[in-house]
Legacy VTK file of the C-alpha trace (Angstrom):
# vtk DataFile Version 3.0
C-alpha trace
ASCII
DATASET POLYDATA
POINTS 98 float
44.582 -191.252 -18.083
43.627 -191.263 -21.763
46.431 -190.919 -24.775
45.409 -189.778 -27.584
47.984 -189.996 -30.972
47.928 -188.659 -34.335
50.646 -189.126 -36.586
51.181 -186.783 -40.002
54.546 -188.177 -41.703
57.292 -187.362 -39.481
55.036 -185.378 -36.775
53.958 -186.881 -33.569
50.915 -185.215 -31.642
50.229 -186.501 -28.049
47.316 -185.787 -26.111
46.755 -186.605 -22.506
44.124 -186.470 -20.700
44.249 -187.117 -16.301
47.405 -187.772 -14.464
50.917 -188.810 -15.466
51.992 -190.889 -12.158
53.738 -193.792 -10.688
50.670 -196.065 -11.988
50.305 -194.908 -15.281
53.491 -193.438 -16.443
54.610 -196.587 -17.878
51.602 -196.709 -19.921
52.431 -192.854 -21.542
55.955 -194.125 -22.133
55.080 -197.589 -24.037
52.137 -195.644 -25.746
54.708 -192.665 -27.383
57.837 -194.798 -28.160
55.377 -197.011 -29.997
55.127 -194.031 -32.529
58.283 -192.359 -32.139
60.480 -194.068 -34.608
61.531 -191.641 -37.608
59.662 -188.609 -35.646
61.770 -185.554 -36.023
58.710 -183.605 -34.350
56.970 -184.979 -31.088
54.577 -182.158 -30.089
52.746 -183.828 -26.471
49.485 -181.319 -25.266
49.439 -181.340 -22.059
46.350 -178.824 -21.670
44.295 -181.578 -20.193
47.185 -183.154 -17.624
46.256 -182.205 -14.042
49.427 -183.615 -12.595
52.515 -185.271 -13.194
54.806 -187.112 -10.809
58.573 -187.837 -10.676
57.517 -191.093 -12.721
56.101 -189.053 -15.696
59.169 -186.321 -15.365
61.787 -189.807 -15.876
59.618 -190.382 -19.015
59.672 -187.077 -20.204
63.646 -187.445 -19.800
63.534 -190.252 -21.521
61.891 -188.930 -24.697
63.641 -185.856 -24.762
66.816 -187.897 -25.137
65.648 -189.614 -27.764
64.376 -186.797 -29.554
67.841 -185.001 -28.929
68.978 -187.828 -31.715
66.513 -187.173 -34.148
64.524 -184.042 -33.777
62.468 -181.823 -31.112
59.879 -182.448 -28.364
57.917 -179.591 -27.445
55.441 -179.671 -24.602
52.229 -176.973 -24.643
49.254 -176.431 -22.375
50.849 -177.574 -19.164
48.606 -175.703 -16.447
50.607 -173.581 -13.616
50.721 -176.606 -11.639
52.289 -178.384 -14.070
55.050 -175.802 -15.418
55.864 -175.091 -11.505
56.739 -178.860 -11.030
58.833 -178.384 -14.290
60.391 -174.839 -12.896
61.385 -176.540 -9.361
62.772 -179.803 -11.039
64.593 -177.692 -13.238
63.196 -179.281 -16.263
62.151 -175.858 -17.458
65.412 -175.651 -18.536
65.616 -178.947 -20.419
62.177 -179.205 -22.264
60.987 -176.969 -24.596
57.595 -175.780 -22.908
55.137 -173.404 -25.086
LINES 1 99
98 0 1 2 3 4 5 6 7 8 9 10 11 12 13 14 15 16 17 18 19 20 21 22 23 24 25 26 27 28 29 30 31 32 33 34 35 36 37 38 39 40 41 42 43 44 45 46 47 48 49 50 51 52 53 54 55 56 57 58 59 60 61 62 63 64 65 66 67 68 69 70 71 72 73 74 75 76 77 78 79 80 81 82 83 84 85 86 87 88 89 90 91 92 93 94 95 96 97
């Protein structure tokens, strides 16, 4: 998995790049809430994610409720794959996926 971060003020882009799973999800986590602090916008591109397990949905969770406090997450370029694991998790309905 590779993480790539840009910040501009209070905007947070995330790129990542292979798998969010049980081995590297705590990586993604530590490597976003690094940057997150007075981010009202974290925008994460997931247009180069091939998967992501229950591990990397509990960190998703985890940001969102942060960003709930202080601004808006907003996921793009999840493959079908992807957006069907957040349709039957139901986390369709919590993210905001573009």
């Amino acid at each position: 998995m590779t993480i790539n971060k840009t910040k501009n003020g209070n905007i947070l882009n995330v790129s990542v790049d292979g798998r969010v799973d049980t081995s590297t999800a705590p990586e993604f986590e530590t490597a976003v809430k690094s940057d997150i602090e007075g981010v009202t916008e974290l925008n994460i591109d997931f247009s180069k994610l091939s998967y992501i397990s229950s591990a990397g949905l509990r960190c998703l969770l985890s940001l969102q409720k942060i960003m709930n406090n202080q601004g808006t997450l907003i996921i793009t370029g999840a493959n079908e794959t992807v957006v069907e694991i957040f349709e039957v998790t139901g986390f369709s309905e919590i993210l905001t996926i573009k």
